[in-house]
TIRO-2110 file (N, C-alpha, C; in Angstrom, 1 decimal):
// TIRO-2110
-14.7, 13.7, 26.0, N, 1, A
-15.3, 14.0, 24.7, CA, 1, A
-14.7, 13.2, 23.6, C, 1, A
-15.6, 12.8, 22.9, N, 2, A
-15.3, 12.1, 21.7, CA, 2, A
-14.3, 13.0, 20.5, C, 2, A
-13.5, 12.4, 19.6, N, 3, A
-13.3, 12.7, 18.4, CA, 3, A
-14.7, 12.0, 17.2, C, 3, A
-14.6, 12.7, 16.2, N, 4, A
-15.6, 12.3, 15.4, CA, 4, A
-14.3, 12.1, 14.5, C, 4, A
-14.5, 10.4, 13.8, N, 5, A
-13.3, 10.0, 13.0, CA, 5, A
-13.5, 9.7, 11.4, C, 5, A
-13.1, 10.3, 10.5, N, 6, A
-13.6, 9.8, 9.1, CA, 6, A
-12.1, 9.6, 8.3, C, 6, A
-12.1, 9.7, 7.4, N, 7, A
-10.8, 9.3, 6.3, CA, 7, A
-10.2, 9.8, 6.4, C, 7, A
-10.4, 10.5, 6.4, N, 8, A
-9.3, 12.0, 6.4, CA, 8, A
-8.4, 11.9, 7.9, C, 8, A
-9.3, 11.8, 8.5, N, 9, A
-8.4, 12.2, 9.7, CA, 9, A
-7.9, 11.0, 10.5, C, 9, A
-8.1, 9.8, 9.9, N, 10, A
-7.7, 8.4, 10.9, CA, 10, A
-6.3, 8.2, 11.1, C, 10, A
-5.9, 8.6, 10.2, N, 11, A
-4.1, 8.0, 10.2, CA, 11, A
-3.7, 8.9, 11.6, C, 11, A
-3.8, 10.2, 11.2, N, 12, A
-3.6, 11.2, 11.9, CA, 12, A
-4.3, 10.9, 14.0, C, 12, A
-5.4, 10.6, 13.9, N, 13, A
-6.2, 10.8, 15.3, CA, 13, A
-6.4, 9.1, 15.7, C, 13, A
-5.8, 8.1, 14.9, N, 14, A
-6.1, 6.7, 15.6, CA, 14, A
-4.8, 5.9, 15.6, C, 14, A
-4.4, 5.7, 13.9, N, 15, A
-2.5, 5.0, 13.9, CA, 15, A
-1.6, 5.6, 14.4, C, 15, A
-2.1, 6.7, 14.6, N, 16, A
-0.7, 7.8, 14.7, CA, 16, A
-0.9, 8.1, 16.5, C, 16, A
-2.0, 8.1, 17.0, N, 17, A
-2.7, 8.3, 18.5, CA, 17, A
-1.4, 7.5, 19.4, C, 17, A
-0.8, 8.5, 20.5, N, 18, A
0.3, 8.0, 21.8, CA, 18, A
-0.2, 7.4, 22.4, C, 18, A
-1.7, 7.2, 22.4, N, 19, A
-2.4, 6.9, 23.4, CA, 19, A
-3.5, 5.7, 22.8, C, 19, A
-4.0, 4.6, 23.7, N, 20, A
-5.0, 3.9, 23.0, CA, 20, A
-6.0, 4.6, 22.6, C, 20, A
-6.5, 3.9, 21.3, N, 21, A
-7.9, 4.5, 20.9, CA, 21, A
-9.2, 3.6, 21.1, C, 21, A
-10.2, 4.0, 21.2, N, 22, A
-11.7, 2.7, 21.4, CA, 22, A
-12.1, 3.6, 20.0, C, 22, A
-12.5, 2.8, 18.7, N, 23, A
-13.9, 3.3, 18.3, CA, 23, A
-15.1, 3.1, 18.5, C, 23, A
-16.1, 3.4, 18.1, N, 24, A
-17.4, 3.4, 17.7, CA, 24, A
-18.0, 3.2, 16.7, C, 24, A
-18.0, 2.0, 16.4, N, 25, A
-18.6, 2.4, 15.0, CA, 25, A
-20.4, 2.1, 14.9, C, 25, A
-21.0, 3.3, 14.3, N, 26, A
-22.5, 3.3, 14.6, CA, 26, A
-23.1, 4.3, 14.1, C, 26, A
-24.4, 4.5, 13.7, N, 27, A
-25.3, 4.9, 12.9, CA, 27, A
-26.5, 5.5, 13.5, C, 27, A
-26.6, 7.1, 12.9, N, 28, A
-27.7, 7.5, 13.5, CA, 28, A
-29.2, 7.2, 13.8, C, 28, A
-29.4, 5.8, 13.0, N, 29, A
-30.3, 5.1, 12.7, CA, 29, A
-30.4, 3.6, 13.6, C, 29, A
-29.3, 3.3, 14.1, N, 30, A
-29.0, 2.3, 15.0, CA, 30, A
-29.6, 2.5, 16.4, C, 30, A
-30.9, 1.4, 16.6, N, 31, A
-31.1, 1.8, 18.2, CA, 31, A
-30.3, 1.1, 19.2, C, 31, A
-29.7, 0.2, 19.3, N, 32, A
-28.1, 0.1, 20.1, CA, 32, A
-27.2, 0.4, 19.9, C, 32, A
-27.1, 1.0, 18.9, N, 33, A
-26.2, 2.4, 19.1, CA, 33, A
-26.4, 4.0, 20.0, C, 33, A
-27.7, 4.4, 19.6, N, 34, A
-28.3, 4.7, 20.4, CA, 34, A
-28.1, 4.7, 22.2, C, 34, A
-28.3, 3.5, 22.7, N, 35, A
-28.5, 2.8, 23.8, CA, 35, A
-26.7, 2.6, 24.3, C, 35, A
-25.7, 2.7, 23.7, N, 36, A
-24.4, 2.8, 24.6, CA, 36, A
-23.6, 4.1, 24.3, C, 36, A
-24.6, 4.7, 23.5, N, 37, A
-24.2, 5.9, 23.3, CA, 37, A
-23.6, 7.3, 24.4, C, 37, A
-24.6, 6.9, 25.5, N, 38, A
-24.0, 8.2, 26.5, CA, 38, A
-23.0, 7.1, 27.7, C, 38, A
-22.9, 5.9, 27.3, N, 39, A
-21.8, 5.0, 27.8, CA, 39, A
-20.5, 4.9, 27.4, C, 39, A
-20.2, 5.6, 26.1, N, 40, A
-19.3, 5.5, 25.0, CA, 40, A
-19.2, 7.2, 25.3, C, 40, A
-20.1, 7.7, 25.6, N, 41, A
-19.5, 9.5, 26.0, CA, 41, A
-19.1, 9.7, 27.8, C, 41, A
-19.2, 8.9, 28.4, N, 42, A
-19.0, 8.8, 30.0, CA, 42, A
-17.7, 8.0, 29.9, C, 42, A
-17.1, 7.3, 29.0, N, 43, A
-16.2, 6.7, 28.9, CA, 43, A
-15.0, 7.7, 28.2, C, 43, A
-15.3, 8.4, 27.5, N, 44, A
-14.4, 9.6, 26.7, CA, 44, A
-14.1, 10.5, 28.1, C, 44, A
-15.2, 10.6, 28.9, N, 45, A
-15.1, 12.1, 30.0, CA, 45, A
-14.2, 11.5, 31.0, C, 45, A
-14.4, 10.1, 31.4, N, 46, A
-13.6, 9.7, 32.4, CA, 46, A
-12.1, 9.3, 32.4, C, 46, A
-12.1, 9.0, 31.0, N, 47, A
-10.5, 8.2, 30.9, CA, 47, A
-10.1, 9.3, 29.5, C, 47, A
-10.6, 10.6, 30.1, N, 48, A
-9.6, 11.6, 28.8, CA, 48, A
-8.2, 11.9, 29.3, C, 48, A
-7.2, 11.7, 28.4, N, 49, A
-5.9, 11.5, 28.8, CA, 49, A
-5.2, 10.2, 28.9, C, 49, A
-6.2, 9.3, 28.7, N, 50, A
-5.2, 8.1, 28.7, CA, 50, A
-5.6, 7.0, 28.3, C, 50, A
-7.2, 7.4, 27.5, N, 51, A
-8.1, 6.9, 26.3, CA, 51, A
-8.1, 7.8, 25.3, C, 51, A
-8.3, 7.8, 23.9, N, 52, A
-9.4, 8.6, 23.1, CA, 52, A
-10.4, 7.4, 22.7, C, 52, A
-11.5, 8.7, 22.4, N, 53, A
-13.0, 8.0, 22.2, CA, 53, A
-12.9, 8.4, 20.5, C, 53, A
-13.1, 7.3, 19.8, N, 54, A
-13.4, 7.9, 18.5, CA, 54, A
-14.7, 7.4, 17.6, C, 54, A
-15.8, 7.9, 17.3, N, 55, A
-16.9, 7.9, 16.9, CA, 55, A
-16.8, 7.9, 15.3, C, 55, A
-17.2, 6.8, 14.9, N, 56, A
-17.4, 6.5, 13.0, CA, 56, A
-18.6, 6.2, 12.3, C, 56, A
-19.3, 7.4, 11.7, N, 57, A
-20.6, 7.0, 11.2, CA, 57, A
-20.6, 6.4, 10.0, C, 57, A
-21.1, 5.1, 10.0, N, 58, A
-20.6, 4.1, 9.0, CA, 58, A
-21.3, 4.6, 7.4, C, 58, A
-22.3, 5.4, 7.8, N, 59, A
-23.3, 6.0, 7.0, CA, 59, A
-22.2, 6.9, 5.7, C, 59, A
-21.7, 7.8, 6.9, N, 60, A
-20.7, 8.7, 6.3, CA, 60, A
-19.2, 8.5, 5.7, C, 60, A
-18.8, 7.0, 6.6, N, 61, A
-17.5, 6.5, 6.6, CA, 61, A
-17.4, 5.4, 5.9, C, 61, A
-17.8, 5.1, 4.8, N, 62, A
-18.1, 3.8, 4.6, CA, 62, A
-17.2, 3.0, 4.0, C, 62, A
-16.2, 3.9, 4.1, N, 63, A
-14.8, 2.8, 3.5, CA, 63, A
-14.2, 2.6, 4.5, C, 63, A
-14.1, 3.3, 5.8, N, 64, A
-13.6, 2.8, 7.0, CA, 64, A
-14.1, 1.3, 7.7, C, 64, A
-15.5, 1.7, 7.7, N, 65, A
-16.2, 0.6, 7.9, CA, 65, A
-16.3, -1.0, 7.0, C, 65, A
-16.0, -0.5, 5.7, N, 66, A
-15.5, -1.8, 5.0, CA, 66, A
-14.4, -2.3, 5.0, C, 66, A
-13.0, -1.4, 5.6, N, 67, A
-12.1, -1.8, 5.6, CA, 67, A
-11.7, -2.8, 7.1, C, 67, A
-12.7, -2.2, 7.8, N, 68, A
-12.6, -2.9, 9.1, CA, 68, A
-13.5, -4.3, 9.3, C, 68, A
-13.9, -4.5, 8.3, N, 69, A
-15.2, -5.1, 8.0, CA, 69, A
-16.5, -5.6, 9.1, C, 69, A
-16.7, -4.5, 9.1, N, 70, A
-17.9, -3.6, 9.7, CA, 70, A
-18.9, -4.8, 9.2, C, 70, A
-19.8, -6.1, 10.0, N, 71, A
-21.3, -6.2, 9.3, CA, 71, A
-22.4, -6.3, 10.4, C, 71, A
-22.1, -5.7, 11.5, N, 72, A
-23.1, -5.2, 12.6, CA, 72, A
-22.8, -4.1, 13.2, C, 72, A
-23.6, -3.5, 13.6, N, 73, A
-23.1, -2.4, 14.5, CA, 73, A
-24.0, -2.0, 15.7, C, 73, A
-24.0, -1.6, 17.2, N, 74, A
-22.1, -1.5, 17.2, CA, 74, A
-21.2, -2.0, 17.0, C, 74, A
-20.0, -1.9, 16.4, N, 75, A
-19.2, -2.4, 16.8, CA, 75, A
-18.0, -1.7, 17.5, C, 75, A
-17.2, -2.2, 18.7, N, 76, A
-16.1, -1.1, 18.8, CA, 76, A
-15.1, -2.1, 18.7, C, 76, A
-13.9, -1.0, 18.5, N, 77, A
-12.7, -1.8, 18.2, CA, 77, A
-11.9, -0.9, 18.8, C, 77, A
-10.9, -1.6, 19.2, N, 78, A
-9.7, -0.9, 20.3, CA, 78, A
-8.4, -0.8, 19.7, C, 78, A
-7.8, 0.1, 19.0, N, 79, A
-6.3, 0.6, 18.9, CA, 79, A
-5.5, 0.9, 19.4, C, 79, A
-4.2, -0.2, 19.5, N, 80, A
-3.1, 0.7, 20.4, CA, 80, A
-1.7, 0.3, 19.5, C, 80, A
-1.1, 2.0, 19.5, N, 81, A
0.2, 1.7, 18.6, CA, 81, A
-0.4, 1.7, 17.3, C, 81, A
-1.1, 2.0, 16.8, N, 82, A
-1.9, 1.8, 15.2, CA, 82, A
-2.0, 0.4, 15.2, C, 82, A
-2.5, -0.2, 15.7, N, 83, A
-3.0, -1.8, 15.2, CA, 83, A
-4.1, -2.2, 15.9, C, 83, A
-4.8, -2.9, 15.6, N, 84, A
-6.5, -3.3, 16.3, CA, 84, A
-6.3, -4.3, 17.4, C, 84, A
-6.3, -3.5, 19.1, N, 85, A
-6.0, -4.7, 19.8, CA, 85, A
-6.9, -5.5, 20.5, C, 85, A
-8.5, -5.1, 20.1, N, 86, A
-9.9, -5.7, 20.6, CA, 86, A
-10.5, -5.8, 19.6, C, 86, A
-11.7, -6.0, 19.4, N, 87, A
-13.0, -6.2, 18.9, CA, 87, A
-14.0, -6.4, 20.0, C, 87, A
-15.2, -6.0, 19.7, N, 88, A
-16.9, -6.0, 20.5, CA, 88, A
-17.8, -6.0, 19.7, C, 88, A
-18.3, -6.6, 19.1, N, 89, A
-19.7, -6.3, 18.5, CA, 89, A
-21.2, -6.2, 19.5, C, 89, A
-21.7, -5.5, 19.1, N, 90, A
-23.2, -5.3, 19.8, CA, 90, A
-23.0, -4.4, 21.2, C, 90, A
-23.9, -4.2, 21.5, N, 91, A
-24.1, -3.6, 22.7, CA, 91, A
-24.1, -4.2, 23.9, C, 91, A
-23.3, -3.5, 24.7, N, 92, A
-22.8, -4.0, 25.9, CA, 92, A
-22.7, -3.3, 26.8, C, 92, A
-22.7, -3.3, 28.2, N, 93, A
-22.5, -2.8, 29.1, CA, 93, A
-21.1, -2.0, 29.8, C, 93, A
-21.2, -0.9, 30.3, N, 94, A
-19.8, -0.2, 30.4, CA, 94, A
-18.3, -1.1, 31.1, C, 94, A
-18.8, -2.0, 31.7, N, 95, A
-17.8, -2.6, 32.5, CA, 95, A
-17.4, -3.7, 31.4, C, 95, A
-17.9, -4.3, 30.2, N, 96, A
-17.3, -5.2, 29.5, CA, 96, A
-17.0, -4.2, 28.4, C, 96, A
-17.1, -2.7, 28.0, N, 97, A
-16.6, -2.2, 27.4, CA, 97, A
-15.3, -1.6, 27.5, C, 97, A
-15.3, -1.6, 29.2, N, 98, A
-13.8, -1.2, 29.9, CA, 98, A
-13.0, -2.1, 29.7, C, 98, A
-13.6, -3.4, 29.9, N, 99, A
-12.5, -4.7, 29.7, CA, 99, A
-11.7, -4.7, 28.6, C, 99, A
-12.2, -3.7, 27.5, N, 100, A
-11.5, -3.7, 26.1, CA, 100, A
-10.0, -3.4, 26.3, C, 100, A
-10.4, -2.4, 27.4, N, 101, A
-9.3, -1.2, 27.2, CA, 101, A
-8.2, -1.4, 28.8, C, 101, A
-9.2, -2.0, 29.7, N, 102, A
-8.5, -1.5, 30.9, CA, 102, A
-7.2, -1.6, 31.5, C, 102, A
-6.7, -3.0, 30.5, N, 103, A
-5.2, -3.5, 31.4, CA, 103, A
-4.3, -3.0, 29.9, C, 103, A
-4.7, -2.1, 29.3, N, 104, A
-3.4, -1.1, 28.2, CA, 104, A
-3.5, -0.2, 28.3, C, 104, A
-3.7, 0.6, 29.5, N, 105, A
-3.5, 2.1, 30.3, CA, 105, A
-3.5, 1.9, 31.0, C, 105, A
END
């Protein structure tokens, strides 16, 4: 299961996370977002416990997204230890979204 991530709660559920984080960043209005969307939820169910999934709607979050500097989306980005240790933009397939993550857990 995903976390849903906004300001408030980032320090707390991503820098602060024991565990790597993947976000999401993506818009209800995005149709590839859309489209890796139950790939980005199959990815939360599988590797719970030694991923978190965290989901940012840029719509909602928009200083997140500027501070990350968000200018497509998707985009995911990978946190480990509080610091950004991937980037992906666009949509992509589960196995090069695993690549993000797979050899830091």
């Amino acid at each position: 299961m995903s976390v849903k991530i906004t300001t408030d709660n980032f320090e707390s559920e991503v820098v602060q996370s024991p565990i790597p984080v993947l976000l999401d960043f993506w818009a209800p209005w995005c149709a590839p977002c859309k489209m890796i969307g139950p790939v980005i939820d199959q990815i939360a169910e599988e590797y719970s416990g030694r991923i978190k999934v965290g989901k940012i709607n840029i719509d909602e979050n928009s200083a997140l997204a500027e501070q990350h500097g968000i200018v497509s989306i998707p985009t995911l980005i990978l946190y480990k230890d509080g610091v950004m240790a991937a980037q992906r933009n666009g949509a992509a397939p589960k196995h090069d979204i695993e690549a993000l993550f797979r050899n830091l857990i």
